[in-house]
C-alpha positions in Angstrom: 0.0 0.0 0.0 1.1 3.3 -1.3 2.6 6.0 2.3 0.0 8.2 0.6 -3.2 6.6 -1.0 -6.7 7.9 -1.2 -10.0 5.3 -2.0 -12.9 5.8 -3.8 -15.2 7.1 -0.9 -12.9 9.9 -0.8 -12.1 11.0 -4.5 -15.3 11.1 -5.0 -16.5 13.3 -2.2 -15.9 16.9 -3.5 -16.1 18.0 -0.2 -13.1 16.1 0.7 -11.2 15.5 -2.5 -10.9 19.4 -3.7 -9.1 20.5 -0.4 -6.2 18.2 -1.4 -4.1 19.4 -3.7 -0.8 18.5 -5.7 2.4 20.8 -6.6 5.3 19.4 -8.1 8.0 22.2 -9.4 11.4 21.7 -10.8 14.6 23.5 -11.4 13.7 25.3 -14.5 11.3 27.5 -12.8 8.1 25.2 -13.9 5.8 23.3 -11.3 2.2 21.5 -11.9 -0.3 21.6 -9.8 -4.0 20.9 -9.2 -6.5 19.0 -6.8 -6.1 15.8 -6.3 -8.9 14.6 -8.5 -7.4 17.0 -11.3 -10.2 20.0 -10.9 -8.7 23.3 -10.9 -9.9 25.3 -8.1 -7.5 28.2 -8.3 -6.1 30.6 -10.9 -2.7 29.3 -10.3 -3.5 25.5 -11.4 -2.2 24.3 -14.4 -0.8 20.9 -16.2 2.0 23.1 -17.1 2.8 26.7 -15.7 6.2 27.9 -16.8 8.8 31.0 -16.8 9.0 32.1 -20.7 11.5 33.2 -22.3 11.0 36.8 -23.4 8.2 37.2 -20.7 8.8 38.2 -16.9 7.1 36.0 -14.4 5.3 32.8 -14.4 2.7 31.5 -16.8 -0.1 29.2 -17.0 0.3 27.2 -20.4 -1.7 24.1 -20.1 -4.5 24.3 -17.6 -6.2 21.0 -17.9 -5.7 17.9 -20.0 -9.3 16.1 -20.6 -9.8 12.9 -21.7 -12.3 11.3 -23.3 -12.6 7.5 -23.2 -14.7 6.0 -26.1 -15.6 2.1 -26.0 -18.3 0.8 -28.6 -19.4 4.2 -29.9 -20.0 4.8 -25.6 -18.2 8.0 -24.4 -16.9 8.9 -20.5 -15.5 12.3 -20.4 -12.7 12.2 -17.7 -12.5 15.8 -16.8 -13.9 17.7 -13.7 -14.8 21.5 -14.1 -16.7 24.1 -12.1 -18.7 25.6 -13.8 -21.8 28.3 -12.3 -24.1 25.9 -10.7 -22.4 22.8 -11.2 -19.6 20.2 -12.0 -19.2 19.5 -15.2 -18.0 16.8 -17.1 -18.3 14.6 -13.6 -15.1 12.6 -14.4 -14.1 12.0 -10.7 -17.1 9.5 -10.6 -15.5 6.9 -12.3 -12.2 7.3 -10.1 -11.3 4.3 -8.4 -7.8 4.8 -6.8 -5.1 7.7 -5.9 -1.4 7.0 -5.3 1.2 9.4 -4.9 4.4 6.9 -5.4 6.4 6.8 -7.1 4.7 9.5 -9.2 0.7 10.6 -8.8 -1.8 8.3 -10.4 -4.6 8.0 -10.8 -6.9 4.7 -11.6 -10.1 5.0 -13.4 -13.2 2.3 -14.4 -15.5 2.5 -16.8 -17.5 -0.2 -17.1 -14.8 -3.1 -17.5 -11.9 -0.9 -18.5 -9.4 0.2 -16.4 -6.9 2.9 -16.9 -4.3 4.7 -15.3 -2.9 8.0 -15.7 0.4 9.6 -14.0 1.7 12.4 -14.5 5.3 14.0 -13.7 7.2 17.1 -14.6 10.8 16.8 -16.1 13.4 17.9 -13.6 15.2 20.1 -15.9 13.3 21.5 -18.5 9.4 23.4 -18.8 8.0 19.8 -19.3 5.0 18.1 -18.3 4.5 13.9 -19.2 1.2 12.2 -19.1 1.3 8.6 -19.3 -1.9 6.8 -19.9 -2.0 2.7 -19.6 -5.0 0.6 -20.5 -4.9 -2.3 -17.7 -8.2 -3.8 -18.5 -9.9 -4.0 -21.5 -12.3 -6.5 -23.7 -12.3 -4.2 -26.7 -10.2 -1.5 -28.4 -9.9 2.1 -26.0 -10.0 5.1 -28.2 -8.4 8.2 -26.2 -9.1 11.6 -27.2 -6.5 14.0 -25.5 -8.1 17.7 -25.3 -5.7 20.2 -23.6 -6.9 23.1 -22.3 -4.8 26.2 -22.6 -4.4 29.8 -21.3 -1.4 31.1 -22.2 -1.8 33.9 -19.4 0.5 35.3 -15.9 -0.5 33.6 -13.2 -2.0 36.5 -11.4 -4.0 36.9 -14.4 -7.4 35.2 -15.9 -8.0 35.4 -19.5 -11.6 35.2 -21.5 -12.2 34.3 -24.7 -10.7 36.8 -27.4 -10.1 37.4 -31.8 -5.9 38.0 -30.6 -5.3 33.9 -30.5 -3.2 33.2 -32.9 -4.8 29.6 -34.6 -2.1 28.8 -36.6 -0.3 25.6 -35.7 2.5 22.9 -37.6 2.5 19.1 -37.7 5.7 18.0 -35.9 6.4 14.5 -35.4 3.2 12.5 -33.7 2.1 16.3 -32.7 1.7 19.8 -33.1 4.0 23.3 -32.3 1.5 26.5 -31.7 1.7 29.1 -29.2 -1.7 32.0 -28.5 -0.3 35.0 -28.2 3.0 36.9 -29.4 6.0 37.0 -27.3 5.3 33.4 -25.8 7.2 30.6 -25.7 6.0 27.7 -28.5 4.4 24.8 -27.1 5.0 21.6 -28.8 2.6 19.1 -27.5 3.4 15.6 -28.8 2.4 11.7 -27.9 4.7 8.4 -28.4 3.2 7.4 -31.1 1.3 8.0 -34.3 -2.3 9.3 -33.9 -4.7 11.9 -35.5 -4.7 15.6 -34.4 -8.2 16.8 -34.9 -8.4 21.2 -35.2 -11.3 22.6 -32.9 -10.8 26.2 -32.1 -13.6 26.0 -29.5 -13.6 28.3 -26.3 -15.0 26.9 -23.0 -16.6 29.6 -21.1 -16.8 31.0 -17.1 -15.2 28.2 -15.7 -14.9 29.0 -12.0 -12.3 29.1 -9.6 -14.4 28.7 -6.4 -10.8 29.5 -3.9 -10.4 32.8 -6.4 -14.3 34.0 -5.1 -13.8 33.1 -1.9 -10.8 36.0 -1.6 -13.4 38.2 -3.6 -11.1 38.3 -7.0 -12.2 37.6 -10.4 -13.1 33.8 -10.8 -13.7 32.9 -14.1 -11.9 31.9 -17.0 -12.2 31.2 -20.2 -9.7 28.2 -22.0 -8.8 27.2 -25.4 -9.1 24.0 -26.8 -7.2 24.3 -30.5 -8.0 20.7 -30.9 -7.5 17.3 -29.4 -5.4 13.6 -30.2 -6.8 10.8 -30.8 -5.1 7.2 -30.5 -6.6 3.6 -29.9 -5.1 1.5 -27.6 -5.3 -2.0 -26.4 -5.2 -4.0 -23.4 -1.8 -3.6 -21.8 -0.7 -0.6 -24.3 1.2 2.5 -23.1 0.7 6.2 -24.8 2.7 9.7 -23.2 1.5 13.1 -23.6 4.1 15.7 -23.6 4.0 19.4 -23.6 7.4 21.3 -23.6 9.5 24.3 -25.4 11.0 21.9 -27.8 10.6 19.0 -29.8 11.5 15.5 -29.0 11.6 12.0 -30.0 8.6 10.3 -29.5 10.6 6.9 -29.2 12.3 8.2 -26.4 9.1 9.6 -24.0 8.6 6.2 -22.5 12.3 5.7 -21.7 12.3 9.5 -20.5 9.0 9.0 -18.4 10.6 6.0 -17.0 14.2 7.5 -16.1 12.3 10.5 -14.7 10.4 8.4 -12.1 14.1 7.0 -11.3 15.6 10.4 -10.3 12.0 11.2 -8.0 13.0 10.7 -3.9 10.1 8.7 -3.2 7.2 9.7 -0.6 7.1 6.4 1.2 8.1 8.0 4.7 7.4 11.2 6.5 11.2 12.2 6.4 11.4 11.5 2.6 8.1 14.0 2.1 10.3 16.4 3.7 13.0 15.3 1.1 10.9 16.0 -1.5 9.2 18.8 -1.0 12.3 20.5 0.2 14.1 19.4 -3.5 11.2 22.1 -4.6 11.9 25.0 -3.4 15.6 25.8 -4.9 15.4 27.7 -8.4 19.0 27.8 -10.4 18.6 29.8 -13.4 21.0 30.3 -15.8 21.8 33.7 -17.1 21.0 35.1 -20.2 22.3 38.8 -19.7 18.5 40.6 -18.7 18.0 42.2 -15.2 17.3 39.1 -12.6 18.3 36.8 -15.0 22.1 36.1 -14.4 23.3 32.9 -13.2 21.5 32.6 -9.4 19.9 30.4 -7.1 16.9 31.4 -5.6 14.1 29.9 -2.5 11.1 29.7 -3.8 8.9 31.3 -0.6 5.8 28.7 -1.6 3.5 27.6 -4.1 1.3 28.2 -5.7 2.8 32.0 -5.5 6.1 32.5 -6.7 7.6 35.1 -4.1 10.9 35.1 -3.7 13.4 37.1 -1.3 16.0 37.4 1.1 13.9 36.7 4.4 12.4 33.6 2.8 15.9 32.4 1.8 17.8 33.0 4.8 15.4 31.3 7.1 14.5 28.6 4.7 17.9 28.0 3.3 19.6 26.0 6.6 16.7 23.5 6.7 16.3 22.8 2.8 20.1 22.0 2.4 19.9 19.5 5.4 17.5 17.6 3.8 18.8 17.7 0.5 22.6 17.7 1.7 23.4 20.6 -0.7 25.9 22.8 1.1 26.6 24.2 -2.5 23.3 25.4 -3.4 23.1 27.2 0.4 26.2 29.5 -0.3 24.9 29.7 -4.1 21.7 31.4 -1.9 23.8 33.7 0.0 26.0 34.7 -2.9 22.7 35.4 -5.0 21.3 37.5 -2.4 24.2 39.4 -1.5 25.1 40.3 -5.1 20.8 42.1 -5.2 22.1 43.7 -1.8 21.2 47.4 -1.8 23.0 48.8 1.4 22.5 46.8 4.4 19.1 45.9 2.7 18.0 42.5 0.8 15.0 42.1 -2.2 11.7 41.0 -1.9 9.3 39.8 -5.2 5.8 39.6 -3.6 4.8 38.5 -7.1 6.7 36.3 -10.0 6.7 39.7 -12.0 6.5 42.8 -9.6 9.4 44.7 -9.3 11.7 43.9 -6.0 10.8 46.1 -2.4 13.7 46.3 -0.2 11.6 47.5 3.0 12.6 44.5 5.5 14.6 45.4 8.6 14.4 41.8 9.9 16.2 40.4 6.8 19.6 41.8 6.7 19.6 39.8 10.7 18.2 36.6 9.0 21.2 36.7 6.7 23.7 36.7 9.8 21.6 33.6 11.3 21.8 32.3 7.9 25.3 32.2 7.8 25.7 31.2 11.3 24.0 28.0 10.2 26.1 27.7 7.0 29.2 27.9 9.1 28.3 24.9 11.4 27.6 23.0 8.5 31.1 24.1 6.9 33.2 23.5 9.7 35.5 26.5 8.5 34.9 30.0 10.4 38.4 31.3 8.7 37.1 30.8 5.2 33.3 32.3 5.8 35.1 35.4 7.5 37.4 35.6 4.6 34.5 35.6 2.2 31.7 37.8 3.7 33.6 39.5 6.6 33.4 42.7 4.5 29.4 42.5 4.0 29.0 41.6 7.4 30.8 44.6 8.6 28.9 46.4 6.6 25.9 45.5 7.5 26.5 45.9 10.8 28.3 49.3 10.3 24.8 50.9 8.6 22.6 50.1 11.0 25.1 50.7 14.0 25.3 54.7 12.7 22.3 54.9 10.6 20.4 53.8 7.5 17.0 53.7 6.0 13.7 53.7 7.5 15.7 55.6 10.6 17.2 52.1 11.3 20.3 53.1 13.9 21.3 52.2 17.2 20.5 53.9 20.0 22.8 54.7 22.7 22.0 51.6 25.0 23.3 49.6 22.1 20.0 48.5 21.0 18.1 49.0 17.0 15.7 51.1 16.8 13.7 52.0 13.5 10.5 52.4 11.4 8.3 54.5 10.0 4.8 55.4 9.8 2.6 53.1 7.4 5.0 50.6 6.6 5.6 46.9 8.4 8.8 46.3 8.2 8.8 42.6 10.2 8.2 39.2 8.8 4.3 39.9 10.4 4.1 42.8 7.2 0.2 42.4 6.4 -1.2 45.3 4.5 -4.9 46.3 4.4 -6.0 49.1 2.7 -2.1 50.3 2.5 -1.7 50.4 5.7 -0.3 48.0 7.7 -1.8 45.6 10.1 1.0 45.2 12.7 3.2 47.8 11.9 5.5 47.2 14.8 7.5 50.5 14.0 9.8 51.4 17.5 12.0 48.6 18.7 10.8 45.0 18.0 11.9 42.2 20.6 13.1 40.0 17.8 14.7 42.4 15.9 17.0 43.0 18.8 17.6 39.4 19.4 18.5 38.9 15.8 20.9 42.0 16.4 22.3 40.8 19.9 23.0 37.5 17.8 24.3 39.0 14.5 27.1 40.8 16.4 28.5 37.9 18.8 28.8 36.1 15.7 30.4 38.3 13.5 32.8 38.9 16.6 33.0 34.5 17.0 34.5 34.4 13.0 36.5 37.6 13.1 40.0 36.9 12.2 42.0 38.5 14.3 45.0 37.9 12.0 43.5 40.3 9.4 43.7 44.3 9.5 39.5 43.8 8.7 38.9 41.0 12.0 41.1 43.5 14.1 39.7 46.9 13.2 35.8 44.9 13.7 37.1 43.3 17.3 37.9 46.8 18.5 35.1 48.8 17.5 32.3 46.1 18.2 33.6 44.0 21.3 31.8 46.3 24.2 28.5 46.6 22.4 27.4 42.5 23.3 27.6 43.3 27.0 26.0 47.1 26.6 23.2 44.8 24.5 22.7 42.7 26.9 22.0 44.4 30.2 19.9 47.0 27.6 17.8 43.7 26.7 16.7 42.4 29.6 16.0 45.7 31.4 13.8 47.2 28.3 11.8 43.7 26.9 11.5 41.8 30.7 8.7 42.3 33.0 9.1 40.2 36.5 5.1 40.3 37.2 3.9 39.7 33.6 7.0 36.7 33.5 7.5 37.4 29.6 9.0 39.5 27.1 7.4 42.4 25.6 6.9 42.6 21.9 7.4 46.0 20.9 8.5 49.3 22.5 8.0 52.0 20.7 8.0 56.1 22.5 8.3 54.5 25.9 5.4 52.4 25.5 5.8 48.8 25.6 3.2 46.2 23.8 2.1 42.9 25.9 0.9 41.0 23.2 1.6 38.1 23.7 3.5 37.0 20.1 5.7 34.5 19.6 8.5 36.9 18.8 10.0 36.3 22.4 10.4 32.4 21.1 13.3 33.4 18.4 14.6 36.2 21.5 14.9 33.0 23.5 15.9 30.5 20.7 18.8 31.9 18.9 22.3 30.4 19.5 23.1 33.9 20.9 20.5 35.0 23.7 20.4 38.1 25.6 18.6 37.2 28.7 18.7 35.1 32.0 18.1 31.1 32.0 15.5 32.4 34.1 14.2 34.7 32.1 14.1 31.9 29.3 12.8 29.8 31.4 9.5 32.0 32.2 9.1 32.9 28.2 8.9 29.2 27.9 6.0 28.5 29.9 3.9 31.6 28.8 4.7 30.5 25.0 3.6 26.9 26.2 0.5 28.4 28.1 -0.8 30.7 25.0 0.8 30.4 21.8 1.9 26.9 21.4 -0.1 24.0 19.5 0.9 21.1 17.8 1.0 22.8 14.3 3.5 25.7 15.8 3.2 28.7 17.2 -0.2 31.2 17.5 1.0 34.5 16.4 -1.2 35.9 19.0 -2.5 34.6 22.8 -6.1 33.4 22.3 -6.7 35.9 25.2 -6.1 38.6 23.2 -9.3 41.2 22.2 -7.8 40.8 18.7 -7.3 37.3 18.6 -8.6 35.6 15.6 -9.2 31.5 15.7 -10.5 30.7 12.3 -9.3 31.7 8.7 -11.2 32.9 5.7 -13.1 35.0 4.1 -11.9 37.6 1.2 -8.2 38.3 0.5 -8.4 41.7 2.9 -10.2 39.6 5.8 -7.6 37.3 5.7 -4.9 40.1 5.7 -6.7 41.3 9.2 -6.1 38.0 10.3 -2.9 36.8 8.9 -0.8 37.4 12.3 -3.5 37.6 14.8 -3.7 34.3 15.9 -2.6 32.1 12.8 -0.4 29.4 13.7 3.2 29.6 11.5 5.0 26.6 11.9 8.7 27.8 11.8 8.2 29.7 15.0 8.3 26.5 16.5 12.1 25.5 15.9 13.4 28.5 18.4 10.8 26.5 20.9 12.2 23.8 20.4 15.7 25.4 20.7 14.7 27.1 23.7 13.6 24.2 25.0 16.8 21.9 24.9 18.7 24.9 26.4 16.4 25.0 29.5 15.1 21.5 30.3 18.1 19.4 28.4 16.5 16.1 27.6 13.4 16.0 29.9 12.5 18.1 26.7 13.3 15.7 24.2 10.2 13.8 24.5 8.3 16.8 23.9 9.8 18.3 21.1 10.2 15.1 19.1 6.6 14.6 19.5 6.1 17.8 17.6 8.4 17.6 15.2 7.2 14.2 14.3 3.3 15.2 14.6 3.6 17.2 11.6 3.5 13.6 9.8 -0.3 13.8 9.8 -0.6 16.9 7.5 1.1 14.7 5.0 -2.1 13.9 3.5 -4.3 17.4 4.2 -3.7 20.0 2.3 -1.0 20.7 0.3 0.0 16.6 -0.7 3.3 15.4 0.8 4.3 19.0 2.1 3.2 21.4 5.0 1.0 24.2 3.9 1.8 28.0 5.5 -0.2 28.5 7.7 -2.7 26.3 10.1 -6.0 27.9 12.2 -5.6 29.2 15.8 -8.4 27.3 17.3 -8.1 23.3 17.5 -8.1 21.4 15.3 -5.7 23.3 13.6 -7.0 23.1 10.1 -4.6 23.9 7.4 -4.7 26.9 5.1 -3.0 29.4 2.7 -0.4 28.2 0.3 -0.4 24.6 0.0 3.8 24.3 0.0 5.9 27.3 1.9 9.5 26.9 2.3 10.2 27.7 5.5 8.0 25.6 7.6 9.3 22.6 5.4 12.9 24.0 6.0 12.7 24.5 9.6 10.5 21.2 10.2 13.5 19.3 9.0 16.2 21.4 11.2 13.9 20.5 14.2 14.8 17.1 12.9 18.4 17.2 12.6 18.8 19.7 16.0 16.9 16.8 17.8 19.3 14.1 16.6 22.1 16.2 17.4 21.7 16.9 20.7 20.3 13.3 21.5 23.3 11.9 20.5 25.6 14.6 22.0 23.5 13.6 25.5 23.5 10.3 25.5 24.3 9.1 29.4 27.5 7.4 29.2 27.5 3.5 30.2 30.2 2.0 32.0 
């Protein structure tokens, strides 16, 4: 039996089957992605969605592949729409069977026929592969192949139009065409001979019921330029391909076949993680145009295709544990330092906005990134001789003063912001203005720095003029931090840390901020003080999915998620649960109660096995509800809950084994 399998009871409930969805990306920059049941519920579905190549961003090619099953002059239309008022065709009927090993597959029956369909995207190219197999038959299967397309951003949703160009040409066993000017072409080709059948038909207001829900613009219109036709037999094999070149069609079944080699296979909780972590690192090679040079990116999630510095230097640690890719993590660094702009990093909210720079967190991540980097080289000599300059830097602009009146203040601790803008990793936006703007002196923001700065001084080589000159000017500030810290953020009644201080006034929210404060390998405060943090984090923010961003006790505490895009922006960080926080619990945790802890924190990290089969297939979604039981929601895949649910993982092994009570 298949680690991840779902039966006919449940495909075939919509209720069930459309809340579990499917994304499989790859190194080109192209991913696939749908329900389970292969209904699109979202703009940014599609069989194929790929970067082009004279077009910024990401694009929905193919949206759907239909088939249509014809046995004796009787037809059973495979595909599943929504369209206003109903489902329609109601291919998910005949579903039998889901697998997700070693690549997704589905089983169908129609009457005595059975057939199977997988599909996979090639690791290295804008490829999808649709392998159909008839495994039961008493007569001859005729297979019509209709693919949908939309040739459109995936921000975007086309209706029907007179600007598609129709014109196509025969290429071996298929066609080359593309809709609109400035697109990539599409060849679209099967393994062997068949008939291509022109259509030009448009299929109107299909419905994206998750794109009304956010109160956006849910309907579409796809193209269907025509549709393949091939007969098949009992035991006989046929490939769909759709890609930016042509190919062989003798080699698509060897190609399918050495594709589902390279897959790491989802038959374990730990090789999910594996998996999903292997999607998350973008290389792209250069071709001289602005964000195009050779670079390697983190992918923040999917479906959206953000990218940036905070989601890379938080994400980066975990995904190259699981992958064992200490390569790609200093490619990471290297690509994010080379968009640096002063002490500041890039942000792309979308796949083809321009960059915003307006993060003070994320030059601090970048320190802890590199921190982890370092244990994992072994070599504190080489990563000071490579970025000791940047890190001075760094360190230098927001010691005497940068943007967004970022400085440090004469107790030795950051202060910054301004008015309107949220300049944290909770930077929700409704209306323009943001939700928690946090502008003053955030607790974590000071941690980070406390951390940043006993690091930098750790790897300083005090051989060089550089490590020297740094070791002078910066060795006093730790201690000037420190008794700053605890005095300003600690309160002995309330027995936590406050999350903000901004004019003299302190906020007592109750965030899980204090948890990174407490769970960095650099702390500022008191075991006892640690200690205290702990059980009020335990007490209020902490659940088995991570941590709440806000204490249930809170008048603005929200439990439940939904609603339209700007409800959900009111919500976002007032009482969401964001798994990632939970690695500086875990941290924290260790420190304090050694391995009494253990039990406790391997229970977490290993509980995160049951949303294997929720939301987002195989992966951990971003965020999960405040009130039990936790449902899952947002993006389906985010890189940094993956990332950090693997270094909970590897810290936990670590420490176990560094622990263990010696037997004589």
């Amino acid at each position: 039996m298949s680690y991840i399998q779902f039966d006919k009871t449940q495909l075939v409930n919509l209720g069930y089957s459309l809340s579990k969805e499917i994304i499989r990306a790859n190194k080109a920059g192209a991913y696939s992605s749908s329900t389970i049941i292969g209904c699109n519920t979202k703009r940014f579905h599609g069989v194929l969605v790929a970067p082009q190549t004279e077009i910024d961003g990401v694009h929905v090619i193919i949206s759907t592949l239909d088939e249509t099953v014809i046995i004796n002059q009787a037809s059973y239309n495979l595909g599943v729409h929504k369209y206003p008022g109903n489902y329609s065709p109601k291919g998910y009927l005949y579903l039998r069977d889901y697998v997700a090993e070693p690549v997704p597959k589905l089983t169908y029956r129609l009457g005595d026929v059975v057939l199977t369909k997988e599909k996979l995207l090639v690791s290295q190219e804008s490829r999808t592969m649709v392998r159909y197999v008839v495994e039961e038959a008493y007569a001859p299967v005729t297979l019509r192949l209709h693919p949908f397309l939309s040739f459109r951003s995936v921000t975007e949703l086309k209706r029907a139009n007179n600007s598609v160009n129709t014109h196509y040409e025969p290429i071996d066993t298929g066609i080359k065409m593309k809709m609109y000017p400035g697109y990539d072409e599409l060849y679209m080709q099967l393994s062997q001979e068949s008939r291509y059948e022109y259509t030009n038909l448009w299929y109107y207001n299909m419905e994206y019921p998750e794109d009304m829900e956010l109160g956006q613009d849910y309907q579409e219109d796809l193209y269907v330029h025509g549709y393949f036709e091939v007969t098949l037999n009992k035991g006989e094999t046929v490939i769909f391909t759709g890609g930016p070149d042509e190919v062989k069609p003798g080699n698509l079944l060897r190609m399918f076949n050495t594709q589902t080699r390279k897959r790491t296979s989802r038959t374990s909780f730990e090789n999910c993680l594996i998996a999903a972590s292997e999607q998350f690192v973008l290389k792209t090679k250069g071709d001289g145009r602005s964000r195009q040079n050779n670079r390697t990116d983190v992918i923040a999630s999917y479906q959206l295709y953000r990218k940036g510095g905070r989601d890379a230097f938080i994400a980066i640690p975990g995904l190259s544990l699981a992958t064992g890719d200490l390569k790609s993590f200093k490619a990471v660094l290297d690509t994010m330092l080379s968009e640096r702009k002063g002490p500041f990093f890039p942000f792309w909210g979308d796949s083809d906005a321009p960059a915003s720079y307006d993060a003070i967190d994320v030059p601090l991540w970048f320190f802890w990134a590199l921190q982890q980097y370092t244990q994992q080289l072994g070599d504190k000599s080489a990563v000071w001789k490579t970025y000791g300059a940047d890190m001075h830097d760094i360190l230098n602009a927001y010691r005497y003063g940068t943007d967004y009146n970022v400085h440090m203040r004469e107790d030795g601790l950051l202060e910054g912001g301004v008015d309107g803008k949220a300049l944290t990793w909770m930077d929700a936006y409704v209306d323009g203005q943001p939700v928690t703007p946090r502008t003053g002196m955030p607790v974590e923001i000071n941690a980070l720095w406390y951390n940043a700065i006993k690091f930098t001084l750790e790897i300083a080589g005090p051989r060089s003029t550089e490590g020297k000159k740094f070791i002078a000017d910066w060795k006093h500030i730790p201690a000037l931090i420190e008794k700053s810290f605890q005095a300003t953020y600690w309160n002995e009644e309330k027995g936590y840390l406050a999350d903000n201080v901004y004019k003299n006034e302190k906020d007592w929210s109750i965030r899980p901020n204090q948890a990174i404060a407490i769970g960095l390998p650099y702390i500022a405060v008191s075991e006892k003080v640690q200690k205290a943090v702990l059980e009020v984090i335990k007490r209020y923010l902490l659940t088995p999915r991570g941590l709440r961003s806000l204490s249930p006790n809170h008048p603005d505490y929200k439990g439940r998620f939904g609603g339209t895009r700007e409800q959900r922006s009111k919500i976002y960080h007032q009482g969401c649960v964001w798994p990632w926080l939970l690695s500086y619990y875990v941290k924290a945790s260790l420190d304090v109660y050694e391995r009494d802890a253990l039990p406790e924190v391997t229970a977490l990290q290993q509980g995160f096995e049951a949303v294997m089969s929720e939301h987002g297939i195989g992966t951990i979604s971003e965020i999960y509800e405040g009130d039990a039981p936790h449902y899952p929601r947002g993006i389906v895949s985010q890189a940094w809950n993956v990332a950090e649910i693997v270094r909970i993982g590897h810290v936990i092994r670590e420490y176990d084994a560094a622990t263990q009570p010696v037997t004589l």
